[in-house]
Structure formats: C-alpha cells, structure tokens
C-alpha positions as CSV (number, residue, x, y, z in Angstrom):
1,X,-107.1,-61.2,-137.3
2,X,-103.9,-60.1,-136.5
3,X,-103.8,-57.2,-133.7
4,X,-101.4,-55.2,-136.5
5,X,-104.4,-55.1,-138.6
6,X,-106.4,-54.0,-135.7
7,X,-108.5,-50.8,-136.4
8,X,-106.9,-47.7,-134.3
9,X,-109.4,-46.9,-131.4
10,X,-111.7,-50.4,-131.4
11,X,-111.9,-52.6,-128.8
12,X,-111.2,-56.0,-129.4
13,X,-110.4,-59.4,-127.4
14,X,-107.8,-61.2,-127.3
15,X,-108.5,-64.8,-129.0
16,X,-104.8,-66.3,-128.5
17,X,-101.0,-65.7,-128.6
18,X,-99.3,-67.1,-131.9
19,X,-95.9,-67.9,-130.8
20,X,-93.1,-70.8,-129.8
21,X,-91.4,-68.1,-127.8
22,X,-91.9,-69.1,-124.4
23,X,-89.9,-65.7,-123.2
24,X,-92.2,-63.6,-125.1
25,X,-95.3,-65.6,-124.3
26,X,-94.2,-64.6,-120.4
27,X,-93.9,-61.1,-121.7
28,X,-97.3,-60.9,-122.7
29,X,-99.0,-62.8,-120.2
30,X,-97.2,-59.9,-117.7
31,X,-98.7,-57.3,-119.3
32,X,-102.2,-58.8,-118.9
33,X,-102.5,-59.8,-122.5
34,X,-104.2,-63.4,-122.9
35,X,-107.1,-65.1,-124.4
36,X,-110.0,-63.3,-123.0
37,X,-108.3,-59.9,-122.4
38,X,-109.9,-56.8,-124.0
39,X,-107.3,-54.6,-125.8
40,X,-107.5,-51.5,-127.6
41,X,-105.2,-50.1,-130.1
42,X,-104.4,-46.5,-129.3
43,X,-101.9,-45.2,-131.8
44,X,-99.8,-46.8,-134.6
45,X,-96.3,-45.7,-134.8
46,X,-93.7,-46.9,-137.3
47,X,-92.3,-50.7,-136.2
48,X,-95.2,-50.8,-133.9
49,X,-97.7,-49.5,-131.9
50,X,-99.1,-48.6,-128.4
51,X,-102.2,-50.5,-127.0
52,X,-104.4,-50.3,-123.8
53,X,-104.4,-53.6,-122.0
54,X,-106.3,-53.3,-118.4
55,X,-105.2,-50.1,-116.9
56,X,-102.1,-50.1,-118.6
57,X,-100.1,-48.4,-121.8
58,X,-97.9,-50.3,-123.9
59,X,-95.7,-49.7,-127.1
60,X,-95.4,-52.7,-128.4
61,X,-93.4,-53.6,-131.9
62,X,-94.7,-55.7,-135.1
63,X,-93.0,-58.7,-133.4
64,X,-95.3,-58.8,-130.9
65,X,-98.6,-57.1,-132.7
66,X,-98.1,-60.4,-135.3
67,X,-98.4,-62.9,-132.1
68,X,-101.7,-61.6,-130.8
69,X,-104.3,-62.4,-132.5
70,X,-107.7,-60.6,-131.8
71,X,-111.2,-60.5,-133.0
C-alpha cells in the first residue's frame, strides 16, 4: 500500500521507493527512508503529511507519500 493510505499513528515498514526520480530517490534515502525502515505516520495535513522516520520529523507532500510504499 501506498504510505498516503497509511493509517495515522501505525507503524509500518518501508517495502520500496516507486519512483524514476533519481533526485528524489536521494531525497528520501537522506532522510533514512528505504526498504527496511520503520515509519510512522504522525499527522495528515492537506497536500501531505508529516511522518517519523528514525529520530526524525518530516512533512512530506502527496508526491512523495505516493513513492513510498509501505506494508
């Protein structure tokens, strides 16, 4: 599933990165999001939402929530 369809407060795990953008495939890897990577979505907000990935806060937009897919 698709982290945007991700329930608010769940953990789940990162299972890939959907995307031929290798700029925003860097982007992600920097925040620590790749296959294997627990993340948590913390809030929704409109065009996005903000996630917990290691120690670490993010607001992230739909863009980038439809690239990670999680389960």
């Amino acid at each position: 599933m698709k982290l945007t369809d991700a329930l608010v407060g769940q953990e789940y795990v990162v299972q890939r990165i959907e995307t031929d953008d290798e700029e925003l495939d860097a982007f992600l890897f920097s925040l620590g999001c790749y296959s294997g990577e627990p993340i948590t979505v913390i809030a929704r907000r409109r065009g996005g939402c903000t996630v917990s990935i290691k120690d670490g806060r993010y607001n992230i937009d739909c863009q980038l929530s439809d690239a990670i897919i999680v389960a």
